[in-house]
C-alpha positions in Angstrom: -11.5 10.3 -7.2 -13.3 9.2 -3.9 -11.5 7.3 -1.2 -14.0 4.1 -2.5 -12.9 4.9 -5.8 -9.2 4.5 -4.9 -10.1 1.5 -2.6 -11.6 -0.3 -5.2 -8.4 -0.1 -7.6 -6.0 -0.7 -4.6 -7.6 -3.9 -4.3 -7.1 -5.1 -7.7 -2.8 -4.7 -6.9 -1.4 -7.5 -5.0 1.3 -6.4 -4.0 3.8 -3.2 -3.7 7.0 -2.4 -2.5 7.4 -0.4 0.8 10.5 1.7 1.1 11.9 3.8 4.4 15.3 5.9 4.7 17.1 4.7 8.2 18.3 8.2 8.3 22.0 7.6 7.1 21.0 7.6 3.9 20.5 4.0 3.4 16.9 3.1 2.0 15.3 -0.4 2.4 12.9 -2.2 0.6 10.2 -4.9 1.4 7.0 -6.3 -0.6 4.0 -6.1 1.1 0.6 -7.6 0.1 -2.9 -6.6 1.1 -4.2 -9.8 0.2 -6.8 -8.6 -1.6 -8.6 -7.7 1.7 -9.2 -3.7 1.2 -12.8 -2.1 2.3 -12.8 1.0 2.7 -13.5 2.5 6.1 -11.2 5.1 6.5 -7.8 3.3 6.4 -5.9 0.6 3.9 
């Protein structure tokens, strides 16, 4: 799959969930949306 490949399909999901570990072992959660604005130039 090609990075335009994978662009094109990100932009079709609205949203995801973005998760981190604050290092004691407690992991938190936010949504996140892209807004349906993904071009591919070398980042998302």
């Amino acid at each position: 799959m090609t990075f335009e490949e994978l662009a094109s399909k990100i932009k079709k999901i609205d949203f995801c969930m973005l998760s981190s570990n604050n290092g004691a072992g407690k992991i938190s959660s936010r949504p996140m949306s892209n807004n349906r604005d993904v071009d591919y130039d070398g980042d998302f």
